[in-house]
VOPAGU-2260 file (C-alpha; in pm, 1 decimal, decimal comma):
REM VOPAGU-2260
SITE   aa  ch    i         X         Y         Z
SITE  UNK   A    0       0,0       0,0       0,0
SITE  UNK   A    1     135,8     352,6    -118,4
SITE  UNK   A    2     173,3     569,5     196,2
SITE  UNK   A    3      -0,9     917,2     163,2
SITE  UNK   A    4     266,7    1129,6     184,8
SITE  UNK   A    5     415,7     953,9     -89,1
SITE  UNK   A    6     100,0     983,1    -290,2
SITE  UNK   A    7      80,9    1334,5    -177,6
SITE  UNK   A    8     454,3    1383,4    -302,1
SITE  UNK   A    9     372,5    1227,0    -622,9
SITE  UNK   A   10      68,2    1404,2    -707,1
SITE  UNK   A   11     236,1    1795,8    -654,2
SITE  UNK   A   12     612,9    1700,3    -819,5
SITE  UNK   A   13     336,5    1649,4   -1121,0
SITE  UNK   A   14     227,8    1969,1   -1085,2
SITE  UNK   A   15     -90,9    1867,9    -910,4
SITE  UNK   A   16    -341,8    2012,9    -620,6
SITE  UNK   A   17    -392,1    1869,7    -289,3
SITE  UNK   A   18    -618,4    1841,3      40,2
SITE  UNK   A   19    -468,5    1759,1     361,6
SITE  UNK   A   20    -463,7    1790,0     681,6
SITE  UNK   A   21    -191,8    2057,3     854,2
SITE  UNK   A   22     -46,1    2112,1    1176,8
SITE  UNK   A   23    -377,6    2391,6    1220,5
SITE  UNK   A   24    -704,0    2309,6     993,9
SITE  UNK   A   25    -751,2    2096,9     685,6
SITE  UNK   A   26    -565,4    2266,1     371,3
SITE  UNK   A   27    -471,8    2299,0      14,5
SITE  UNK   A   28    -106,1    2271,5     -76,1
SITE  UNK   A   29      87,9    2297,9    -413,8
SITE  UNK   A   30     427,2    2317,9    -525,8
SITE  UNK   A   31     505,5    2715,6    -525,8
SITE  UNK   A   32     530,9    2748,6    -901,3
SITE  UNK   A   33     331,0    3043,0   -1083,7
SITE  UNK   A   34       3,9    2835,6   -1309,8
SITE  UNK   A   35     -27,3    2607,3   -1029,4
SITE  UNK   A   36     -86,8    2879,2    -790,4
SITE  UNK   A   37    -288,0    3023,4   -1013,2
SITE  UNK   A   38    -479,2    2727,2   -1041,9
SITE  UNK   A   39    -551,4    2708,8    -647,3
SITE  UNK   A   40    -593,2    3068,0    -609,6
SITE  UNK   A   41    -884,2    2979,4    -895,5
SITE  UNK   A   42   -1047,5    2704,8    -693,4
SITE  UNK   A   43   -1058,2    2876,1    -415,6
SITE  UNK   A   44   -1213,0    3195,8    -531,3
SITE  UNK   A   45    -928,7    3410,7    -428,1
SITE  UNK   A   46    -831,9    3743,8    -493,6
SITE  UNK   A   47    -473,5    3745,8    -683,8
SITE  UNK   A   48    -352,8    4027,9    -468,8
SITE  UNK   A   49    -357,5    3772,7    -162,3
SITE  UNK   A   50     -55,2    3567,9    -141,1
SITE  UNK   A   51     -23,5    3172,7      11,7
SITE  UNK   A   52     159,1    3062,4     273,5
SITE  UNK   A   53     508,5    2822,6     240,0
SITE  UNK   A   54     516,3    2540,3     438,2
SITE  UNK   A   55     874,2    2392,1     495,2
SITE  UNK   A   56    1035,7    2104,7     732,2
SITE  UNK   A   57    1341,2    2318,0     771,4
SITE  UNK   A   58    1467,3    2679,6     762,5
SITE  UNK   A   59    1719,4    2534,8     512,7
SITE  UNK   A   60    1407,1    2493,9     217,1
SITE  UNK   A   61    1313,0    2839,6     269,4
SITE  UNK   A   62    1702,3    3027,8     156,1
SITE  UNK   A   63    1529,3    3053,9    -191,9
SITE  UNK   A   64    1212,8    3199,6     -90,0
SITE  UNK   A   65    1356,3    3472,2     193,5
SITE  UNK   A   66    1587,7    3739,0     211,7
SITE  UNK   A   67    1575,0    3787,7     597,7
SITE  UNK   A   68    1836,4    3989,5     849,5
SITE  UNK   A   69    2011,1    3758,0    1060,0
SITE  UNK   A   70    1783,6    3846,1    1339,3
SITE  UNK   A   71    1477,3    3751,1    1148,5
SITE  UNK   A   72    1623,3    3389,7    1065,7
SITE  UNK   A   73    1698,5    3364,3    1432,0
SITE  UNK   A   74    1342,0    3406,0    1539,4
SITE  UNK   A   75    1281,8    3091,4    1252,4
SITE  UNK   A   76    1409,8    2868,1    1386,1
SITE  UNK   A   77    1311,8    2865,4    1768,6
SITE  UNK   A   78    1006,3    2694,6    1807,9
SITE  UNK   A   79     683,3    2820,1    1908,5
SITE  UNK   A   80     455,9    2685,5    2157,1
SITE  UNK   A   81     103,7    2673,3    1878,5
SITE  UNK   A   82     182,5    2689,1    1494,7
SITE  UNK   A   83     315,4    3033,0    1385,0
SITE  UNK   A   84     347,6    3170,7    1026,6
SITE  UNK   A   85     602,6    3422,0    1004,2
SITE  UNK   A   86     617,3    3718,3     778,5
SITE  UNK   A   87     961,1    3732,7     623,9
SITE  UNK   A   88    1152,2    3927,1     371,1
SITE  UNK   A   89    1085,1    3790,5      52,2
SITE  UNK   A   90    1327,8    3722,9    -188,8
SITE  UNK   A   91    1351,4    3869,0    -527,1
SITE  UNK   A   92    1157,3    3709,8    -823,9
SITE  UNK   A   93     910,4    3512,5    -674,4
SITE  UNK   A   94     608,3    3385,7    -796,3
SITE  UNK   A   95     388,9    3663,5    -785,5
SITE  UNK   A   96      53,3    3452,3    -688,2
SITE  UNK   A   97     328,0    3308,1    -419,4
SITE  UNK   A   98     324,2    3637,6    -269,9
SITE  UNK   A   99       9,9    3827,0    -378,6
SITE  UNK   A  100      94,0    4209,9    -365,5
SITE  UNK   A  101     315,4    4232,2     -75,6
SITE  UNK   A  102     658,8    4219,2       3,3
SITE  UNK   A  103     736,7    3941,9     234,1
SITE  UNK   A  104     673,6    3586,7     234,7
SITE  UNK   A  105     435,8    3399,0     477,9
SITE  UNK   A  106     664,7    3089,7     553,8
SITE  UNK   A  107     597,4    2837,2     864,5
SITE  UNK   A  108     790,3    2552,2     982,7
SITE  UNK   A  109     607,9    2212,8    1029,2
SITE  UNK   A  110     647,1    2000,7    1303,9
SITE  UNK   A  111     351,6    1731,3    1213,2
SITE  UNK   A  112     558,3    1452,1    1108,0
SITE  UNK   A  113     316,8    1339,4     811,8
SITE  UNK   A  114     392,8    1730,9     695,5
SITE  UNK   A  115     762,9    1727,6     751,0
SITE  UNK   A  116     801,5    1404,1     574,5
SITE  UNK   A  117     607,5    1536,5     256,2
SITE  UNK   A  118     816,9    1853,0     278,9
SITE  UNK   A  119    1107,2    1638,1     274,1
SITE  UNK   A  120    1014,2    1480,7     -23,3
SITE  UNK   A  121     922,9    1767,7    -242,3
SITE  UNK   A  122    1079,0    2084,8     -65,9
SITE  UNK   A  123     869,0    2377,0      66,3
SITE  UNK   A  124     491,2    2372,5     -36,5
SITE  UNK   A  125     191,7    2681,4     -97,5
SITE  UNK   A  126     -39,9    2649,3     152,8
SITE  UNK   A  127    -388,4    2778,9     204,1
SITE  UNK   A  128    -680,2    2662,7     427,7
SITE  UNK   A  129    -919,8    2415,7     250,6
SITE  UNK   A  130   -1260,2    2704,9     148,4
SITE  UNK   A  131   -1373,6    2914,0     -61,5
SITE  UNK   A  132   -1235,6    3241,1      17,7
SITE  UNK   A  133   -1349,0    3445,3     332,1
SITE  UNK   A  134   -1571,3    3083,0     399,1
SITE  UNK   A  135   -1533,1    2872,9     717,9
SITE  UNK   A  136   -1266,9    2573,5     616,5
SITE  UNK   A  137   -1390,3    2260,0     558,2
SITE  UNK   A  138   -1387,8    2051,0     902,9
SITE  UNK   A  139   -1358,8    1681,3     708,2
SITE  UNK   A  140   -1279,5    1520,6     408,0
SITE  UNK   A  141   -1666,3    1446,2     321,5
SITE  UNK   A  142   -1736,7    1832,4     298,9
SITE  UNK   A  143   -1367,5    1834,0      96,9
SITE  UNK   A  144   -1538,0    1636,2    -166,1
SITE  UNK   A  145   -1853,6    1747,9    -156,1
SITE  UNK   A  146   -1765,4    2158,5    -193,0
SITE  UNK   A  147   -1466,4    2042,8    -421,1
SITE  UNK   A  148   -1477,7    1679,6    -596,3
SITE  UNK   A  149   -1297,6    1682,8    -890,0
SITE  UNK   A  150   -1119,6    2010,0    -879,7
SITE  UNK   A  151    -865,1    1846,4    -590,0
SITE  UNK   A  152    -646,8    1603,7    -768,5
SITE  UNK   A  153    -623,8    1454,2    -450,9
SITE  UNK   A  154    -738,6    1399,8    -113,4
SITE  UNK   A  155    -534,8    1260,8     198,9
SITE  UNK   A  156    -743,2    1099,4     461,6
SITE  UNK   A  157    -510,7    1009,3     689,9
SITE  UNK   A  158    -325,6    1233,2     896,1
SITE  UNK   A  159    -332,3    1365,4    1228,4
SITE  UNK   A  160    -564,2    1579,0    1319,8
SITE  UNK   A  161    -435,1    1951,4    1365,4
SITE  UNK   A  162    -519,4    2204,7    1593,1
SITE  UNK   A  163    -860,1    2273,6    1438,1
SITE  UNK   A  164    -796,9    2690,9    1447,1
SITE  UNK   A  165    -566,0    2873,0    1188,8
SITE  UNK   A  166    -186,2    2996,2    1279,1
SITE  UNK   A  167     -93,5    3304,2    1426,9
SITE  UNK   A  168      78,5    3548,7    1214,6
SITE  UNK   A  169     338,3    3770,3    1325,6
SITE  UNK   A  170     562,7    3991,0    1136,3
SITE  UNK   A  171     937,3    3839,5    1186,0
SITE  UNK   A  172    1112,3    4146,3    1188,9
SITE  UNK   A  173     845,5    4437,3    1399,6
SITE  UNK   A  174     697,8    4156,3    1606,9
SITE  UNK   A  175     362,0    4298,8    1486,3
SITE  UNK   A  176     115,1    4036,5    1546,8
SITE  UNK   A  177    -137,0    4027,2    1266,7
SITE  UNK   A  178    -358,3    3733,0    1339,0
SITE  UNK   A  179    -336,4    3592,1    1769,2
């Protein structure tokens, strides 16, 4: 039997669209390249101007993606007490439905294991919660199918359970928090 994060791996290194469960609430993920993100942003009903989060098993994966002070990649890599999405300095010539219209990069590190293994496997991945925008996210993969069948190319049923309420966000370098 294929193991999901395998399948998982499989499906977005061929360019594909996936539901899964995160460390927070169930998600979409994708490979951060330009007509995939596109693609998601589509499904989802998003405004282009709003950019994903990057979801990485190390602050290694994210060197392409940021262009943070030193003081910025310190606060990376100590690890929070609930699931935190940083805002970082991106780095130049990034997708721009990666970032949407601003100028750093929402990144998080993953500590579920079933996450950290698929990041492993295919290096950092867009994230967004599993809705259509502004929409409560779906709470199971029966209401994954149901509000998105088809458009998913595929849908992981089994994974631990996350924390069931969406990361904080806080702004690396201010401390600004955006979202408690």
């Amino acid at each position: 039997m294929t193991s999901a994060p395998h399948t998982s791996a499989r499906v977005l290194t061929l360019g594909g669209i996936i539901a899964h469960q995160t460390d927070t609430v169930f998600g979409f993920a994708c490979l951060p390249q330009e007509p995939i993100l596109r693609r998601l942003a589509a499904i989802k009903q998003r405004a282009p101007q709003r950019g994903f989060i990057l979801l990485a098993a190390s602050i290694d994966q994210l060197d392409p993606y940021i262009d943070g002070r030193a003081e910025e990649l310190e606060r990376l890599t100590q690890v929070p007490s609930v699931p935190t999405t940083w805002l970082v300095t991106a780095a130049q010539n990034l997708p721009h439905s990666l970032l949407g219209e601003h100028n750093k990069i929402a990144v998080r590190l993953v500590c579920q294991q079933t996450l950290v293994a698929l990041c492993r496997q295919v290096g950092p991945i867009a994230s967004t919660s599993a809705n259509i925008s502004q929409q409560d996210t779906c709470a199971d993969t029966a209401q994954l199918r149901t509000m998105f069948g088809p458009q998913i190319d595929y849908i992981e049923t089994h994974a631990v359970a996350g924390t069931g309420q969406a990361s904080r966000i806080i702004d690396c370098l201010s401390q600004e928090i955006i979202r408690a």
